[in-house]
N, C-alpha and C positions, 0 to 999 in steps of 0.2 A: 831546496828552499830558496826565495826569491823574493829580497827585503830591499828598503829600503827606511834609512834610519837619518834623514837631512835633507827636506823638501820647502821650498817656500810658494804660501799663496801670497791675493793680495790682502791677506792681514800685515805682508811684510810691506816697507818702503820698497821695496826695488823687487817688486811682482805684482802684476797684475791679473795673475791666473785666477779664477777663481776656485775658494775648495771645491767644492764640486767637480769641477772639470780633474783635479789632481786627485780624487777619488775615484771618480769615473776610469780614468788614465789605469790605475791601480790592478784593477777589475779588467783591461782592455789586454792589458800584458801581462796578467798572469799573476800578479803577484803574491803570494803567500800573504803578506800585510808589507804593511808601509808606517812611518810615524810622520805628521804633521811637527813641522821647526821652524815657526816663526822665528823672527825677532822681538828680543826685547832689551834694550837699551837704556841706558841711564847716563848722565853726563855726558850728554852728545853735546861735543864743540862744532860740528860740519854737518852740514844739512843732508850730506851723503847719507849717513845715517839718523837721518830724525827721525824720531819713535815716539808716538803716544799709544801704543797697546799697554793694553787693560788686561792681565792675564786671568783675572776671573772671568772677564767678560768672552775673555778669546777660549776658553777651554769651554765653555755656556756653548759657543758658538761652534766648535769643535763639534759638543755634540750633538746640538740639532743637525747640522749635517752628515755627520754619521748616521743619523737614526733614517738618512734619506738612503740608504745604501747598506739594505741586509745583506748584500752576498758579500761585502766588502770587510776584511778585518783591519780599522786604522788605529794604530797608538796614535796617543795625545802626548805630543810633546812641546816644547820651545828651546830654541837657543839664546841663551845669556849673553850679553857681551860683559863678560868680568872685566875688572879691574881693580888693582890694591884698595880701593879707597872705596868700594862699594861692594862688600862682602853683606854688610847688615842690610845693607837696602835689594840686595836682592831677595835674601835670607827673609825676607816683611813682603817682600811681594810676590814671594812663591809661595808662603804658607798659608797651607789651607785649600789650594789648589787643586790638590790630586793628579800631576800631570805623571803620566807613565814614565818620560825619560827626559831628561833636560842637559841639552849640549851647553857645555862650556867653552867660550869662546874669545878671543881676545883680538879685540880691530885697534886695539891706541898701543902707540909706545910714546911712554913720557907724555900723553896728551895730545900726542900729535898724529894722524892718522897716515899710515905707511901706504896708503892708495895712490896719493898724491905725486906726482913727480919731483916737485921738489921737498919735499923731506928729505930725499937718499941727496940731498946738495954738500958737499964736502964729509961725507962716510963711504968707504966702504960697503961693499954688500956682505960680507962677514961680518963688521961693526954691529950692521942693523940688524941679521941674526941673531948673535949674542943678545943685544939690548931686547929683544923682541920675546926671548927665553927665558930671561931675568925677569924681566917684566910680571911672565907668565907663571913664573916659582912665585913670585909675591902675590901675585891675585889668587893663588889657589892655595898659598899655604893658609892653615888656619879655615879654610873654605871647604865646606862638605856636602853644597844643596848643588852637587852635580852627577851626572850619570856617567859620562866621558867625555873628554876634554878633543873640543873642536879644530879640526885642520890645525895642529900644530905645524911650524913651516909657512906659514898662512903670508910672510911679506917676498915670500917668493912666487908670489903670483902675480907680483907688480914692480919687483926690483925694473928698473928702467933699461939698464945693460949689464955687462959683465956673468957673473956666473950666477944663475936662477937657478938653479938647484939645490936648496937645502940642506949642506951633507953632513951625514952624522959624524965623521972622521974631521971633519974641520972644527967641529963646534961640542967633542967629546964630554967634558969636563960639565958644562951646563947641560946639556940635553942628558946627560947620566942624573943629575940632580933631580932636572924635572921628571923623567922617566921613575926615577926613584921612588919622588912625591907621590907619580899616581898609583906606583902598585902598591906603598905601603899604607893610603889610605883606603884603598878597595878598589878603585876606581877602573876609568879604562880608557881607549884612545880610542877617536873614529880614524877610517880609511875614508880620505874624503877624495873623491873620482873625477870631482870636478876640472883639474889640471892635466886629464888625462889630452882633454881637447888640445891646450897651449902647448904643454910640456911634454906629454908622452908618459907621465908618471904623477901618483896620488898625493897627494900631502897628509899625514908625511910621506915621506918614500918609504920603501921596505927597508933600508936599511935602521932608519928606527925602528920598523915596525920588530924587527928582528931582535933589535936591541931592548925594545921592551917585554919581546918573551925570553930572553936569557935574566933577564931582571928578575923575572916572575908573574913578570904582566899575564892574564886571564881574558881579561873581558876587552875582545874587539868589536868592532861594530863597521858596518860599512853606507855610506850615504853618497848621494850624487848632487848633494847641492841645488836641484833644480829648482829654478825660479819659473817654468815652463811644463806643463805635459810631457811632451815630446822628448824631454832631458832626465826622465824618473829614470833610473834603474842604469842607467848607461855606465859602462865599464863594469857593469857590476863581476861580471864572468875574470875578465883580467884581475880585477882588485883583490876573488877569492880565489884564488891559482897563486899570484905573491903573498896573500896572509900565509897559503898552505907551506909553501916554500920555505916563507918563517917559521916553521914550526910550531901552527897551531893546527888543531884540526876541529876547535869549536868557533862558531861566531857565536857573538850575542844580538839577542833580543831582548825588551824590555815590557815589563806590565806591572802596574802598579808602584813602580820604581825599584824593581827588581829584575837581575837579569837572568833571562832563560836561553839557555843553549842548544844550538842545536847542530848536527855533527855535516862539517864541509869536504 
């Protein structure tokens, strides 16, 4: 099986693909299916992320181009960028939707966006971990309109120096919290590939990924982030060789907002 579960066209700010071409792509390499994950954001401070999608309008849109591509199987999905203070507002504008899988995602700590070079200005790269975790237990406790919770690990793809890698031995105590949160409410984590380019390794790394199956965790998923064609599917081989090493031997897929397994 050959998925991908974390693609952006330009319905997103920061792609200009169009779906078509990321369908087409889909069908060019093989893929069992693939799921569509814009963005959709709310209380955007920085124009980095400024978002006016419409997700009724975007999932309408979804599938007139689906229906241009029978040999094609695409979930409909999007990514949230969660945050404590907008649970209900997402909660109002996902329902009624119907979208197959919906990434959970988190770009603010405290309001302020971790892309930036100076944010990390007088913190530690462990400081903005922790804060980044914390953050992330508070936008998702109490919060249940997600499928799996997006590149956790996610400000180490721009820590400026020092140590960029995420580790689950330094940040124990929180990352057991939030691991916790998602298996006890159903939930699941992607293997995001994208950092395979930078870093050499997915976010999270395997060692959460492993930590979240001695938890109890279930349902993984694997995506490559691309904002591109040419970036569907990559790393996909590496990503499911360390899921298996962690000791899982299903992924997930998703349809209808439920997930289907199938054996890696």
């Amino acid at each position: 099986m050959f998925v991908d579960y974390h693609t952006h066209c330009d319905s997103s700010f920061d792609s200009i693909a169009p779906m078509a071409s990321m369908i087409q792509a889909s069908i060019d390499m093989g893929m069992d299916h693939f799921c569509l994950t814009d963005h959709l954001d709310f209380d955007v401070r920085f124009s980095r992320l400024c978002s006016s999608l419409d997700p009724k309008a975007y999932i309408r849109r979804q599938e007139e181009q689906i229906a241009r591509f029978p040999k094609a199987d695409v979930r409909k999905g999007i990514e949230v960028g969660v945050q404590p203070h907008l649970k209900d507002t997402i909660r109002d504008a996902l329902a009624g939707c119907g979208f197959d899988f919906v990434i959970a995602s988190l770009h603010y700590i405290g309001g302020q966006d971790p892309y930036f070079p100076d944010f990390y200005d007088g913190l530690s790269n462990i400081e903005v971990y922790r804060a980044y975790l914390l953050e992330l237990i508070d936008s998702l406790t109490g919060f249940d309109d997600y499928s799996v919770v997006g590149h956790i690990c996610y400000p180490s793809r721009f820590v400026p120096s020092g140590k960029k890698v995420m580790a689950y031995d330094d940040l124990r105590d929180v990352s057991d919290a939030l691991l916790r949160l998602v298996v006890e409410s159903g939930h699941g984590i992607e293997v995001n590939t994208s950092s395979y380019r930078t870093h050499g390794v997915p976010v999270p790394g395997f060692d959460y990924v492993k930590r979240f199956r001695e938890l109890g965790g279930e349902i993984v998923t694997v995506g490559s982030d691309a904002h591109r064609p040419e970036d569907m599917g990559r790393y996909f081989t590496e990503a499911v060789e360390g899921i298996r090493d962690c000791g899982f031997r299903y992924l997930a897929s998703f349809r209808s907002g439920k997930p289907e397994f199938f054996r890696i």
